[in-house]
Backbone atoms as SQL, in Angstrom:
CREATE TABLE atoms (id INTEGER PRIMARY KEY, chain TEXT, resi INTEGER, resn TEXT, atom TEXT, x REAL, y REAL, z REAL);
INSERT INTO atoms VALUES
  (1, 'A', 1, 'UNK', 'N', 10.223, 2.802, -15.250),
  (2, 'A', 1, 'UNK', 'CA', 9.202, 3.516, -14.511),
  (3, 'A', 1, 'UNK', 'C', 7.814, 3.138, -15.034),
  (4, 'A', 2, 'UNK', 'N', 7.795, 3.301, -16.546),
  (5, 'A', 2, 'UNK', 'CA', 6.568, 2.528, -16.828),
  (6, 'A', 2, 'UNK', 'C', 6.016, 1.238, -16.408),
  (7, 'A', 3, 'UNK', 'N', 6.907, 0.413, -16.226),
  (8, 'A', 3, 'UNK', 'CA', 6.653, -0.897, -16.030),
  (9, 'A', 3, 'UNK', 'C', 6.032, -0.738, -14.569),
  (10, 'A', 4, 'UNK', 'N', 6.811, -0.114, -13.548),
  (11, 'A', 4, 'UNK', 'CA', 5.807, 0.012, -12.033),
  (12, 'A', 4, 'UNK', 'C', 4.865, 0.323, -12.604),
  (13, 'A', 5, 'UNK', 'N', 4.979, 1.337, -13.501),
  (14, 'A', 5, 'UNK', 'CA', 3.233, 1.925, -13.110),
  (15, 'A', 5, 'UNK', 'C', 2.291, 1.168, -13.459),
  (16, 'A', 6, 'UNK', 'N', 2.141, -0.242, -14.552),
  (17, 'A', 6, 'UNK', 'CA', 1.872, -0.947, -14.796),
  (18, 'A', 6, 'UNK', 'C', 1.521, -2.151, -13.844),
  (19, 'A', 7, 'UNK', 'N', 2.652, -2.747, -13.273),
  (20, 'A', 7, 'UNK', 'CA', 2.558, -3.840, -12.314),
  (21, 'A', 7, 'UNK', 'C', 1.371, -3.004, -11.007),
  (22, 'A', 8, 'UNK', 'N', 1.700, -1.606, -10.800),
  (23, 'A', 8, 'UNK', 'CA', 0.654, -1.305, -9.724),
  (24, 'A', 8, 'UNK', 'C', -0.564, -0.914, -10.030),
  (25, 'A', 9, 'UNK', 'N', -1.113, -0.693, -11.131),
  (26, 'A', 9, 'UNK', 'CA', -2.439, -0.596, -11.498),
  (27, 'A', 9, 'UNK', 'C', -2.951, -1.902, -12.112),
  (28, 'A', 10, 'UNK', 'N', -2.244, -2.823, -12.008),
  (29, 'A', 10, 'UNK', 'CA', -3.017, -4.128, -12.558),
  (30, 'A', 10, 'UNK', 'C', -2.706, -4.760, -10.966),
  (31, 'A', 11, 'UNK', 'N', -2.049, -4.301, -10.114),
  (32, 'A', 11, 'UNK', 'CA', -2.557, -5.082, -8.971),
  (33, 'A', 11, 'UNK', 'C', -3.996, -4.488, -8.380),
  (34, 'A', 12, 'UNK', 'N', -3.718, -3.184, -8.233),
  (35, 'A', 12, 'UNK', 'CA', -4.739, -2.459, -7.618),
  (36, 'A', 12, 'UNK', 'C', -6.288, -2.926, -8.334),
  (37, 'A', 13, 'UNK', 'N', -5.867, -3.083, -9.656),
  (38, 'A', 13, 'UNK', 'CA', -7.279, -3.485, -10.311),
  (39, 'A', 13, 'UNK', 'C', -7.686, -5.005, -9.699),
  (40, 'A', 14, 'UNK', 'N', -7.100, -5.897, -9.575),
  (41, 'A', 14, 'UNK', 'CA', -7.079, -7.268, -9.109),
  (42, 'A', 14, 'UNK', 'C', -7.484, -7.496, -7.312),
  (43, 'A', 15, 'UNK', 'N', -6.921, -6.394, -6.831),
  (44, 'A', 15, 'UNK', 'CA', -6.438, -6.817, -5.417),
  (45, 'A', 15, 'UNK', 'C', -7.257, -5.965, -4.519),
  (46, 'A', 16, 'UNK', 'N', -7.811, -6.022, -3.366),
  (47, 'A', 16, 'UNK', 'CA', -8.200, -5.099, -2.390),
  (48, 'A', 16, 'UNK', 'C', -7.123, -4.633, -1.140),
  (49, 'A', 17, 'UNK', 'N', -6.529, -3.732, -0.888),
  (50, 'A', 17, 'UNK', 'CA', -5.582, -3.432, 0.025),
  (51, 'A', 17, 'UNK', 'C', -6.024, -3.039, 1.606),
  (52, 'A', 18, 'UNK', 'N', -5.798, -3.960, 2.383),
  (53, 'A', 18, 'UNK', 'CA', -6.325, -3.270, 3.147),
  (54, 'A', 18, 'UNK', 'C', -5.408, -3.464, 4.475),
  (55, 'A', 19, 'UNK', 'N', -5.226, -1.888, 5.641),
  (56, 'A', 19, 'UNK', 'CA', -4.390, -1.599, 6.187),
  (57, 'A', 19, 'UNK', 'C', -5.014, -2.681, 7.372),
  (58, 'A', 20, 'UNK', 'N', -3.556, -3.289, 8.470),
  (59, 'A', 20, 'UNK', 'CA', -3.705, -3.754, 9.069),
  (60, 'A', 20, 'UNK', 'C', -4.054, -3.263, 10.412),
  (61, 'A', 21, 'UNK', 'N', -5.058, -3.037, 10.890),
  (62, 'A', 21, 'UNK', 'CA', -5.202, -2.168, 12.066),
  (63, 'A', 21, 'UNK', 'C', -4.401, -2.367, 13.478),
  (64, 'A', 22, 'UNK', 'N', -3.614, -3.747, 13.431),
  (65, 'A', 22, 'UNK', 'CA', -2.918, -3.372, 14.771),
  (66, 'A', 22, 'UNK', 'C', -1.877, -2.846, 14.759),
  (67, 'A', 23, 'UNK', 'N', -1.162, -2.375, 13.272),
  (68, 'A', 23, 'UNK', 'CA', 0.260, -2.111, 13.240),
  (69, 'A', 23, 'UNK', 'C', -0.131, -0.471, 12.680),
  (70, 'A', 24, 'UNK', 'N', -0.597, 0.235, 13.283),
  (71, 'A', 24, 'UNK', 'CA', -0.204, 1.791, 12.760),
  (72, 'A', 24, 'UNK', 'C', 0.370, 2.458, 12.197),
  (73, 'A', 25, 'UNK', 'N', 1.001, 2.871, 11.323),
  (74, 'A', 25, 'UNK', 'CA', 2.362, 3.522, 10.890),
  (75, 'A', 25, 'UNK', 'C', 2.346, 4.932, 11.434),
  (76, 'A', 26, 'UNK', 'N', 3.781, 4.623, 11.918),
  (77, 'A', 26, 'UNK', 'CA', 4.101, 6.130, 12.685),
  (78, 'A', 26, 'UNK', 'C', 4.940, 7.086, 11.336),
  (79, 'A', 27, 'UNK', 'N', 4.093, 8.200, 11.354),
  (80, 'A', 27, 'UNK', 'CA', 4.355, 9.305, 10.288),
  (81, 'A', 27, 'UNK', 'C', 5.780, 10.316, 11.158),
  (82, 'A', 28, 'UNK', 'N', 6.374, 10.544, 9.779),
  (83, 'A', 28, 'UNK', 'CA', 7.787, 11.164, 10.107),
  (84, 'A', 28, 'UNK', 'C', 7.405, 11.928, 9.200),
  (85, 'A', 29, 'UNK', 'N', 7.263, 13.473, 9.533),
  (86, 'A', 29, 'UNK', 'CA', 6.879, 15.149, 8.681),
  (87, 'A', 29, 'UNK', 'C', 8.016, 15.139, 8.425),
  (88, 'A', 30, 'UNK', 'N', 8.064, 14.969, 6.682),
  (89, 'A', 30, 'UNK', 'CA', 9.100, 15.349, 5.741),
  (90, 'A', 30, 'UNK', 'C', 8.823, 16.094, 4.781),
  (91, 'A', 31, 'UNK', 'N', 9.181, 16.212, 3.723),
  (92, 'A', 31, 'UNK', 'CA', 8.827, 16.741, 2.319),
  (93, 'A', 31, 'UNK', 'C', 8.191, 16.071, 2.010),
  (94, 'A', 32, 'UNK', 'N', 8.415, 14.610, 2.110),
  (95, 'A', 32, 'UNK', 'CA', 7.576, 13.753, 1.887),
  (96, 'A', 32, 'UNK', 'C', 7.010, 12.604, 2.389),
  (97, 'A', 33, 'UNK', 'N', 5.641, 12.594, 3.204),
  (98, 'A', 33, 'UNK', 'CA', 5.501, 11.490, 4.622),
  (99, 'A', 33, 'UNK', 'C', 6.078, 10.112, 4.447),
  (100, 'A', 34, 'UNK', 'N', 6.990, 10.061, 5.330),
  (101, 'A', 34, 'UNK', 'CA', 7.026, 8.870, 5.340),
  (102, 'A', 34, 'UNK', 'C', 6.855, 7.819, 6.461),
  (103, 'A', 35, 'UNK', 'N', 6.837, 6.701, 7.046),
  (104, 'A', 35, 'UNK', 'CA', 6.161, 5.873, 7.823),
  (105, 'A', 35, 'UNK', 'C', 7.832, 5.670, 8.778),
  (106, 'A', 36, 'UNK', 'N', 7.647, 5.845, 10.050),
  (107, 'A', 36, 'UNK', 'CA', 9.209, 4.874, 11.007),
  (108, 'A', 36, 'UNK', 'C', 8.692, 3.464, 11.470),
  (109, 'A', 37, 'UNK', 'N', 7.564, 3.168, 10.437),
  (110, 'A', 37, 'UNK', 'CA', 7.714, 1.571, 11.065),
  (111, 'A', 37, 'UNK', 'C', 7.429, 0.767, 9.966),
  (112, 'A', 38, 'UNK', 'N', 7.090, 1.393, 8.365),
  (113, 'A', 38, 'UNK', 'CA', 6.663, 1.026, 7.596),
  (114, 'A', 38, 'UNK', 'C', 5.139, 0.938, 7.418),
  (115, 'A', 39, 'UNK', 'N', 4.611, 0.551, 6.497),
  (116, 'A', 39, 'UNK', 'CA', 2.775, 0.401, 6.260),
  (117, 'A', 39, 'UNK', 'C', 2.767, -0.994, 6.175),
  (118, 'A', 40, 'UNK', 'N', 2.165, -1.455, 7.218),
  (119, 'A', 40, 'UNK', 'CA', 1.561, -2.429, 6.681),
  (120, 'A', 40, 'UNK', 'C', 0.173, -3.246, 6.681),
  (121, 'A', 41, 'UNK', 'N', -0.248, -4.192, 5.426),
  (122, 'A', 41, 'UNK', 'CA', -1.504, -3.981, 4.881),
  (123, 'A', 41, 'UNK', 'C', -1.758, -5.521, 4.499),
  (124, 'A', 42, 'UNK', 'N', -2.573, -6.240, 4.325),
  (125, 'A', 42, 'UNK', 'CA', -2.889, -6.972, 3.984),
  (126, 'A', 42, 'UNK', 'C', -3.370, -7.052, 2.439),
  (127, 'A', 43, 'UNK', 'N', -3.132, -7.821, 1.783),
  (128, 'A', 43, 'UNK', 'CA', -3.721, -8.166, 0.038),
  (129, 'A', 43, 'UNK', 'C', -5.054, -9.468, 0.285),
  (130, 'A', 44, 'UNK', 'N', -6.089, -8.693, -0.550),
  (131, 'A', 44, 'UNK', 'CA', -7.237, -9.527, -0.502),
  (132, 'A', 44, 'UNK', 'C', -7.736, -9.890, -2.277),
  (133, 'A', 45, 'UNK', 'N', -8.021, -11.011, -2.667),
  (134, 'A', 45, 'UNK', 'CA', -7.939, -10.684, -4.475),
  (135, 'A', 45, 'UNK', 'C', -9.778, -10.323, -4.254),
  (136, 'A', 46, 'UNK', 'N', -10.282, -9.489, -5.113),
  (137, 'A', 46, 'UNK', 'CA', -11.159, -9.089, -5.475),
  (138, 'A', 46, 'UNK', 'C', -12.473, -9.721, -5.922),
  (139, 'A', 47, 'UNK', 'N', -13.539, -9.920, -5.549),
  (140, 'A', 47, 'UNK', 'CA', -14.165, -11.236, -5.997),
  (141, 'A', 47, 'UNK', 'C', -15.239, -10.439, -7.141),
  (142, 'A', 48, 'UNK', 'N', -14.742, -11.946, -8.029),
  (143, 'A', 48, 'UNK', 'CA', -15.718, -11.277, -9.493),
  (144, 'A', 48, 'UNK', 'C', -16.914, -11.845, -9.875);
């Protein structure tokens, strides 16, 4: 578990995420939201 949390804050630090606007994700009200088509997003690296 540590190790995700790792790999995702050194991407997030590296990477810009950004959602793809033609693909929407359709929300399913659960306990906990989840997507019926998935998220999806594009990766941009961060310019330094």
């Amino acid at each position: 578990m540590n190790e995700m949390k790792v790999v995702t804050a050194l991407t997030l630090k590296r990477y810009q995420l950004i959602a793809e606007p033609t693909m929407k994700p359709k929300i399913i009200p659960r306990l906990v939201l989840r997507s019926l088509n998935g998220i999806h997003i594009k990766i941009k690296p961060l310019e330094t």
